[in-house]
N, C-alpha and C positions, 0 to 999 in steps of 0.2 A: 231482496238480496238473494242471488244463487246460492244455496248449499252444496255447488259442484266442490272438490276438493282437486286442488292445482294441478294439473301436471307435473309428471317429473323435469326438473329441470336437464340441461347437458355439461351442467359442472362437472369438471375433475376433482376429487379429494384426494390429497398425500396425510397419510398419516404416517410420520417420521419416528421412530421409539429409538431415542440414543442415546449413548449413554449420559448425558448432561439432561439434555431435555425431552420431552415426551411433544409432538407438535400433530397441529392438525392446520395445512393451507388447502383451501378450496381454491380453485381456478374457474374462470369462466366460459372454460369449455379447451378442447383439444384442437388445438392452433397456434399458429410459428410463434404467436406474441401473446403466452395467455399471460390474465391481471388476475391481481389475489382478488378475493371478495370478502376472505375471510381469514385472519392469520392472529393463530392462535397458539401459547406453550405454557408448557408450565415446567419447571424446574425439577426435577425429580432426585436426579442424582443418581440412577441405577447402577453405576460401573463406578460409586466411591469407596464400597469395598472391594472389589475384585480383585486389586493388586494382592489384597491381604488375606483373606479368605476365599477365593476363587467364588463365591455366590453372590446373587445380587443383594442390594441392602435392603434388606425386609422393610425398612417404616419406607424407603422410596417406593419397592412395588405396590405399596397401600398406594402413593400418589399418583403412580402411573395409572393403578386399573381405576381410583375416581375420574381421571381424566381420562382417559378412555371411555368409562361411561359417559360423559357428558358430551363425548367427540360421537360418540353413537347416536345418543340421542340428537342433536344437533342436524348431523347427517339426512338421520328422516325424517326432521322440519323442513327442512332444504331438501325433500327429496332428490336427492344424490344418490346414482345410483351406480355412476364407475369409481369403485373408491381403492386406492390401492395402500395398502396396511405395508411396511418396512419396519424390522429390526435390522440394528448394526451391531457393532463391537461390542458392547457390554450381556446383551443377552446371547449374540453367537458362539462366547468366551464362557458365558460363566457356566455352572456345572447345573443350577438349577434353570436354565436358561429355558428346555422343551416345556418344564411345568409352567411356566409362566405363559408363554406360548398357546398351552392346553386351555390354562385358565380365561385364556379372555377369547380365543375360539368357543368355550361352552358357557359363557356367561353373557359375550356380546352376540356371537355367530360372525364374527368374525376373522376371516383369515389373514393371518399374519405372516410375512415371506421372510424368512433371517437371508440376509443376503451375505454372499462370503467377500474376505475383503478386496480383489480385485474387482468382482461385479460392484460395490460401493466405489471402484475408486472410476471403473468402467462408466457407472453413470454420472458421479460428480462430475466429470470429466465432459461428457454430451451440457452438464447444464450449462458450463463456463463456452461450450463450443456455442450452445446456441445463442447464447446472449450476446455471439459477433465477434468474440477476440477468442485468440488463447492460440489460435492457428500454429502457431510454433513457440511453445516456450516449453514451462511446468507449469502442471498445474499441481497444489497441495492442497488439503483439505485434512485442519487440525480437530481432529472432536474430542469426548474424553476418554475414547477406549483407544482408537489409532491415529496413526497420521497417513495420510492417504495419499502416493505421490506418482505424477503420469507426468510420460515423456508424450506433448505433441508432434508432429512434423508434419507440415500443409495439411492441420486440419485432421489427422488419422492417431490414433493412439497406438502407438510404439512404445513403449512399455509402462508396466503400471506395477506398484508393487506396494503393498499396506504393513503398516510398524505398528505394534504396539509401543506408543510412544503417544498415547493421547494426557491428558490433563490428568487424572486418575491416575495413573500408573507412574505418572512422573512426580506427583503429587505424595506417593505411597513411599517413596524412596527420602534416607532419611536425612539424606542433607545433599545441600547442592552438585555437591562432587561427584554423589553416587547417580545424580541426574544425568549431570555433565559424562560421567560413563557412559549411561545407559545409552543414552541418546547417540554419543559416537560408535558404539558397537554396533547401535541397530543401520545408522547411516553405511559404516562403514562394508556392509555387504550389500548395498544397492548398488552393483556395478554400472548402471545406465548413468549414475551420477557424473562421471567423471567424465560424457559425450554433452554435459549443459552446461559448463560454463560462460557465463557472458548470453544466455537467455534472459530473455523473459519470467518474471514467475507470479503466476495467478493464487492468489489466497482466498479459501475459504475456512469456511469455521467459526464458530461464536467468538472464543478466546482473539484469534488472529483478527476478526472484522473488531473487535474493542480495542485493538492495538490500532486501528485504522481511525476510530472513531477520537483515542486522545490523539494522535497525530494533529487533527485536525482540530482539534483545540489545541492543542499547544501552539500549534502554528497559525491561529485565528485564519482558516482558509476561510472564503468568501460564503460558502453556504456548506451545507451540511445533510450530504449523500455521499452516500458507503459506495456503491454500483461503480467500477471504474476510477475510482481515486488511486491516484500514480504515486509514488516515491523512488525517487533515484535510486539504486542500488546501494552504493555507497552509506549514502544517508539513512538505507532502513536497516543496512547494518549496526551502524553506531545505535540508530533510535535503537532496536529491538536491544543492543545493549544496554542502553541506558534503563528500561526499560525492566529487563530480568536481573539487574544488583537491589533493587529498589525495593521496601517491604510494600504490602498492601496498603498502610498506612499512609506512608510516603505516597503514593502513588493517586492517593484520593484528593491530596491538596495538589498535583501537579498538573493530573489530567481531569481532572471535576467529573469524577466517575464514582458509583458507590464500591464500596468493600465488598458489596455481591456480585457487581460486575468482575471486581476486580481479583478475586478469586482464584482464575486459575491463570490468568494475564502473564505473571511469571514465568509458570513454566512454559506458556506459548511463547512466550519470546526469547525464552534462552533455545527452546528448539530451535526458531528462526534464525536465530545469532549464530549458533552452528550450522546448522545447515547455509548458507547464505554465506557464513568462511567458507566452506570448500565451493560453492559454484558459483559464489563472484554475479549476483544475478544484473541484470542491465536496470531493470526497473521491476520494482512492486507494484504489481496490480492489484489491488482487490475486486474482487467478485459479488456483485451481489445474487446471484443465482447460483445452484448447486446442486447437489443429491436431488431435490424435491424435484426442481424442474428440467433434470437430465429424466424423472419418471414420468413425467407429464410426454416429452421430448422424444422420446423413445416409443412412445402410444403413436405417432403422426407416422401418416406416408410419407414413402419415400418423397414425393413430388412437394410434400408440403412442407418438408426438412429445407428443401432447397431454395424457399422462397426467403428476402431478407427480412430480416424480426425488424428493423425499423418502421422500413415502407409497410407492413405487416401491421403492428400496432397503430403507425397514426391513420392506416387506413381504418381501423376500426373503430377509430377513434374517430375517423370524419361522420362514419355513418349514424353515429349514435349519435354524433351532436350537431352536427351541418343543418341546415336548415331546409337543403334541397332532396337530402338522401340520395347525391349524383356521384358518384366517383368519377365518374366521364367526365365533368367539368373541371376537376381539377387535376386531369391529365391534360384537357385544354389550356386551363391557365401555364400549367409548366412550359406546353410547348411553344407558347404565346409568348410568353417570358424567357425562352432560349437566347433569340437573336442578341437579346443585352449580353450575353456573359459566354461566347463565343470564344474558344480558346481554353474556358475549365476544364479543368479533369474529372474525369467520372464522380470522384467522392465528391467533388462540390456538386455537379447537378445533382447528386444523390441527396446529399443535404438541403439544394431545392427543393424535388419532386415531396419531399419530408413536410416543408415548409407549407406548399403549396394547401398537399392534405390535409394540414392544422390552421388554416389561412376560415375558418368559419366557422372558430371552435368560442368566440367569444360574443357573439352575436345577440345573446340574449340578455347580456349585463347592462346596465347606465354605461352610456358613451361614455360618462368622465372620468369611468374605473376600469373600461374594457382595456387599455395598453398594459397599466401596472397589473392587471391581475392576468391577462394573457405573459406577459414575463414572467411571475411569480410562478405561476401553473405549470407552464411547458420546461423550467429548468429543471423541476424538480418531477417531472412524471414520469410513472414507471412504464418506461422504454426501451426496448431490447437494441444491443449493437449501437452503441453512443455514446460516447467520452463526454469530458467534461466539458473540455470547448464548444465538442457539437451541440452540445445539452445550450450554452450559452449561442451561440450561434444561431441556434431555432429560437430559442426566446427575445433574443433581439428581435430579428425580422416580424415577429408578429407586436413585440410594442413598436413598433414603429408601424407597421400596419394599423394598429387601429390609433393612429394618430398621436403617437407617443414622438416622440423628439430627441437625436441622438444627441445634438447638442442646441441649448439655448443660449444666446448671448453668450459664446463660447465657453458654455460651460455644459457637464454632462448631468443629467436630473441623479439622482442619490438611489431612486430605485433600481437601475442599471447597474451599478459599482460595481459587484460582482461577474457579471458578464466582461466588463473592460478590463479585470484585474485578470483572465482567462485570454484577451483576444486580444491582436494586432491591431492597431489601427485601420491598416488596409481590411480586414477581415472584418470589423465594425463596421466600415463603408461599404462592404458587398450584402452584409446584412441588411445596412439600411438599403440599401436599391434595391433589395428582394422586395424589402415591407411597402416601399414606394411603390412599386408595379401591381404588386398584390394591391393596393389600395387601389391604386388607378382603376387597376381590371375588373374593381368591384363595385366601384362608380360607375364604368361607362355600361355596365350589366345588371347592377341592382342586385347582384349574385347570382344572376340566372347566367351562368358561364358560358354555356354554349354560342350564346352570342358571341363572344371572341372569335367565333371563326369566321365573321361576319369584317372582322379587323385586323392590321399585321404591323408588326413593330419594326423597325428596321433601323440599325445603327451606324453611322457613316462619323470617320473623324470629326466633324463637327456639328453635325446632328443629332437628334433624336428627331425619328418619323411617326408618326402613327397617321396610316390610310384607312380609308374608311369606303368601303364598298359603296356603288346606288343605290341599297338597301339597308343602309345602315345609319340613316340622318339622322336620326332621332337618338342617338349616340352621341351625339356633338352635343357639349351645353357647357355654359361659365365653368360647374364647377369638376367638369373631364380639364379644359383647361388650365384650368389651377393645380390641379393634380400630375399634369401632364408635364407644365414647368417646373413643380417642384421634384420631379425625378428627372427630369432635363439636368439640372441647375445639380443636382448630387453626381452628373455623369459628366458634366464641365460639356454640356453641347447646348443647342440651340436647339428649343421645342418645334416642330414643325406638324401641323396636323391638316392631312391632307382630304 
């Protein structure tokens, strides 16, 4: 066995210090679609005094600087060697803020950036950009020292401005009313406010995503991811009220959440209940991306900002688990599969070319379990730039690629439900004719894709074609046939294979 010791890997670490939690997420390196490897916090509480005595809470910085220790150590196990250290509101605020600061530069050698609160609202802002939406709305980002709130417009930030107005401080005040002030004083000098009405508004923040997370029980939604979950405007006004009259107690039998979740829940949502009266938003967004990975976001070149974080991620996604390590193949099957669907709009081929590069990510399971666990897998993976339909959209087409069935004996299998309580009809059927073609093309190939170019699809009112070159005989066989009719027979034509 070698005694060599590993190389450094090309992980990113964010080490987050705020005032609720102390965090440490690794990434797997600096790219449009980086995935956590490692995501880790601990509770600290540093900004639960500060309302009251302007310094941070002495038994919290004992928790913070253990976990920092153990975020250091950890580090140079994982030789990680870009690691970028952030403090926010509770140590940029409090008066012993630089000793703390000192302390864990001379005890870990680590440097730590207090970042002021525009540059915080500057980067939450890039995290929500590059995760594919937020192009023009608001974005907010509730923590426990501020509230962090940017005006987008096509994608550029046009104003940004940060409240103390986080959980702590609203927390400090001694009854609702004086909250209810506080909150409208600090609102009421953000003048950009009053150019958003009828936006968009993107949320982040621990307290704000646990208002998203009982939503979603209360309302029994189909599955259960934070990243892109929507609420009408209207209705997350009422919710966020119903929400902030309600004590802790109450709140643990309604939304099945503990009492340490539920904690500062309140005051997030009476902030959003005012805020949300004066600008009327069109719809709630939540975010699952943020501060952390606006720092990650912010490291990439320019040319690699501009690549899309979906196509980004499931291409990284083919390489690691494809069987051929080809991306050229499944640029081939896309454009192989074009002639069908003639007439889409960009975002559907977009949601194709998506498909196509998750089209060999299940290849090494029991055939019996490769559709439902290709479904299960792709609704819920972490994906940049994809709502909840798309999320269901991709996962159709691949159970039905590896031989899953939209409907049996008119009816639809139970592991599906989810994706259909998301999709139209029609949108279920364009699903399945992706996972049909994908199949086909990976019969008449064996996966070795390139072959397709050897072949051409062609669609006529009442046909479906597929020609086949004088070098391509041994492409032809019973069960290309079979395949060939059963996406014929979803397309209402007549298989023809030339």
């Amino acid at each position: 066995m070698s005694d060599q010791q590993p190389a450094a890997k090309n992980y990113v670490a964010i080490i987050d210090i705020g005032s609720n939690a102390v965090r440490l997420v690794v990434y797997d390196g600096l790219n449009r679609a980086p995935f956590r490897i490692h995501n880790e916090r601990n509770i600290c509480n540093l900004g639960a005094d500060l309302g009251k005595t302007g310094y941070l809470n002495p038994d919290s910085v004992k928790k913070a600087l253990n976990s920092i220790r153990r975020f250091s150590g950890l580090l140079a196990a994982m030789k990680v060697n870009n690691i970028r250290a952030v403090a926010t509101a509770a140590v940029r605020d409090a008066k012993d803020g630089k000793s703390f600061i000192d302390t864990v530069q001379q005890e870990f050698g680590l440097t730590i950036t207090v970042i002021d609160g525009e540059e915080e609202a500057r980067l939450s802002a890039l995290g929500v950009l590059a995760n594919g939406f937020g192009n023009d709305g608001v974005i907010g980002d509730f923590g426990g020292g501020s509230l962090e709130l940017i005006a987008v417009e096509q994608g550029q930030v046009r104003h940004k401005v940060s409240l103390p107005l986080g959980s702590h401080r609203l927390l400090a005040e001694k009854s609702r009313a004086a909250q209810v002030d506080m909150i409208e004083k600090h609102l009421a000098g953000v003048g950009f406010l009053k150019d958003c009405a009828g936006l968009d508004f993107y949320a982040m923040g621990g307290a704000w995503r646990s208002m998203a997370t009982a939503h979603m029980f209360m309302t029994q939604y189909p599955f259960r991811l934070l990243d892109h979950y929507q609420v009408g405007g209207q209705k997350a006004i009422e919710f966020a009220e119903l929400l902030s009259q309600q004590t802790p107690a109450a709140l643990e039998k309604t939304v099945g959440m503990s009492k340490k979740r539920l904690r500062d829940i309140g005051a997030a949502a009476l902030a959003m209940e005012i805020l949300f009266k004066k600008i009327s938003p069109r719809r709630l967004i939540f975010s699952g991306t943020g501060l952390r990975e606006g720092l990650v976001y912010d490291q990439l070149s320019e040319g690699m900002k501009k690549q899309d974080g979906l196509i980004s991620g499931c291409a990284k996604i083919a390489r690691r688990i494809s069987r051929f390590d080809d991306l050229k193949g499944f640029v081939v099957l896309a454009r192989w599969m074009e002639p069908l669907f003639a007439g889409q709009d960009a975002a559907f081929i977009r949601l194709m070319e998506a498909s196509c590069l998750l089209s060999d990510t299940g290849w090494f399971e029991h055939e019996e379990y490769q559709a439902n666990h290709a479904f299960e897998r792709i609704l819920v993976m972490p994906f940049y730039g994809i709502d909840h339909p798309g999320r269901a959209f991709l996962a159709m087409t691949q159970y039905v690629r590896y031989k899953g069935y939209v409907r049996r004996d008119g009816h639809y299998d139970d592991i599906i439900k989810p994706a259909l309580k998301l999709l139209a009809d029609r949108t279920v059927d364009l699903a399945a004719t992706i996972g049909l073609a994908q199949r086909m093309g990976y019969l008449l190939t064996g996966g070795a894709l390139g072959l397709l170019k050897q072949t051409e699809l062609e669609l006529t009112n009442k046909q479906l074609i597929l020609k086949l070159n004088e070098s391509s005989d041994m492409l032809n066989a019973d069960v290309i046939r079979d395949a060939m009719q059963a996406l014929a027979d979803k397309m209402g034509r007549e298989a023809v294979i030339k």
